[in-house]
C-alpha positions in Angstrom: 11.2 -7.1 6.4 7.4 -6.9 7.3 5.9 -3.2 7.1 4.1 -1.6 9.7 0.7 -1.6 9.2 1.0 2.7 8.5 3.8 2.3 6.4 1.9 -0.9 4.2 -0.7 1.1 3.8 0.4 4.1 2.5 2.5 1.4 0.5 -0.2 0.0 -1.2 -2.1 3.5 -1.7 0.7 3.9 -3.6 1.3 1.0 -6.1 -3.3 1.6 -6.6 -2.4 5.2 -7.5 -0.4 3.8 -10.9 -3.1 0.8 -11.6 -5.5 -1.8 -10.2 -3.9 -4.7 -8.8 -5.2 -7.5 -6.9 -3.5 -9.1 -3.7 -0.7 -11.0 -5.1 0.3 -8.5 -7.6 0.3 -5.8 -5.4 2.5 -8.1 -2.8 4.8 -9.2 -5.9 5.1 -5.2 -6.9 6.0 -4.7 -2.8 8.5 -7.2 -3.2 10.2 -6.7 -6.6 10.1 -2.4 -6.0 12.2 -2.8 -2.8 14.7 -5.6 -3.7 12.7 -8.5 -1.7 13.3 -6.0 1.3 9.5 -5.6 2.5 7.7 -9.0 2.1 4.4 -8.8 4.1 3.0 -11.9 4.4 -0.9 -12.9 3.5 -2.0 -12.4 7.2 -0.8 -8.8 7.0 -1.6 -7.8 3.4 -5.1 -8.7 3.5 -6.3 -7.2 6.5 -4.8 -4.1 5.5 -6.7 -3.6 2.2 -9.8 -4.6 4.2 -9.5 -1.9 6.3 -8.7 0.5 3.7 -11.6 -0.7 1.7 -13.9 -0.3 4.9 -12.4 3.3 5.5 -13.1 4.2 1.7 -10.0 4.4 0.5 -10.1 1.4 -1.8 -12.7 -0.3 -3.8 -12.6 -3.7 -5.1 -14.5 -6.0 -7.9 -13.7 -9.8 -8.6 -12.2 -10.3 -12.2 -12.3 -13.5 -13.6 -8.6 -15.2 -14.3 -7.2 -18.3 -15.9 -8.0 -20.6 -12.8 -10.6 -18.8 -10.7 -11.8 -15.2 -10.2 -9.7 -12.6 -8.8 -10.5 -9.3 -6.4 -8.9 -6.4 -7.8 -8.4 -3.2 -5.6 -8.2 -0.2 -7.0 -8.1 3.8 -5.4 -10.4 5.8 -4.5 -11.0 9.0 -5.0 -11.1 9.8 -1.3 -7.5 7.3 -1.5 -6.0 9.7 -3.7 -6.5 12.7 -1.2 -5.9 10.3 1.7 -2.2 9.2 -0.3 -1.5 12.9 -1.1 -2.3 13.3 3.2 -0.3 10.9 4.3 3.3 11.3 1.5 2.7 14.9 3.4 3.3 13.6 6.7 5.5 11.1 5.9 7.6 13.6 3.9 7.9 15.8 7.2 8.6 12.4 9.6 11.7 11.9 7.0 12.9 15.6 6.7 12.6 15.3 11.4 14.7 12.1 11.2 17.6 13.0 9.0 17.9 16.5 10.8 18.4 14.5 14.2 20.2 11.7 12.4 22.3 14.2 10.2 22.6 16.5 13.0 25.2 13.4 15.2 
């Protein structure tokens, strides 16, 4: 299942708030936390940290590794209030569903 571009980011605001990851850690950690269930591919993953890095949400360094360097993304300050934000809403968008759902 590929995550909507909302829903991956607040997913990945998410896995930053517990540590730094870079790319394929953080895709791995998507993949492994929901059973293989949400799998974005590269084409998705990347442009979505981009844009939370351009927003301010994210920074990033390279980190050297074993075969070449690495950039690691980690949250910002302004991520953790934007996370806090958006679990809010999303909180409320879930309550709204299963009333309607529950509600049958």
């Amino acid at each position: 299942m590929i995550p909507t571009r909302q829903t991956l980011e607040l997913l990945l605001l998410a896995l930053l708030e517990r540590r730094p990851r870079h790319g394929y850690g953080l895709r791995a950690d998507l993949r492994a936390a929901s059973s293989g269930l949400l799998d974005p591919p590269p084409g998705t993953l990347y442009p979505a940290l981009r844009g939370l890095e351009a927003a301010g949400l994210v920074a990033s360094r390279w980190l050297p590794g074993p075969a070449r360097r690495r950039r690691v993304y980690s949250l910002t300050s302004a991520g953790g209030a934007e996370l806090a934000r958006r679990l809010g809403a999303w909180s409320e968008e879930v309550a709204a569903m299963s009333a309607v759902i529950g509600g049958r």
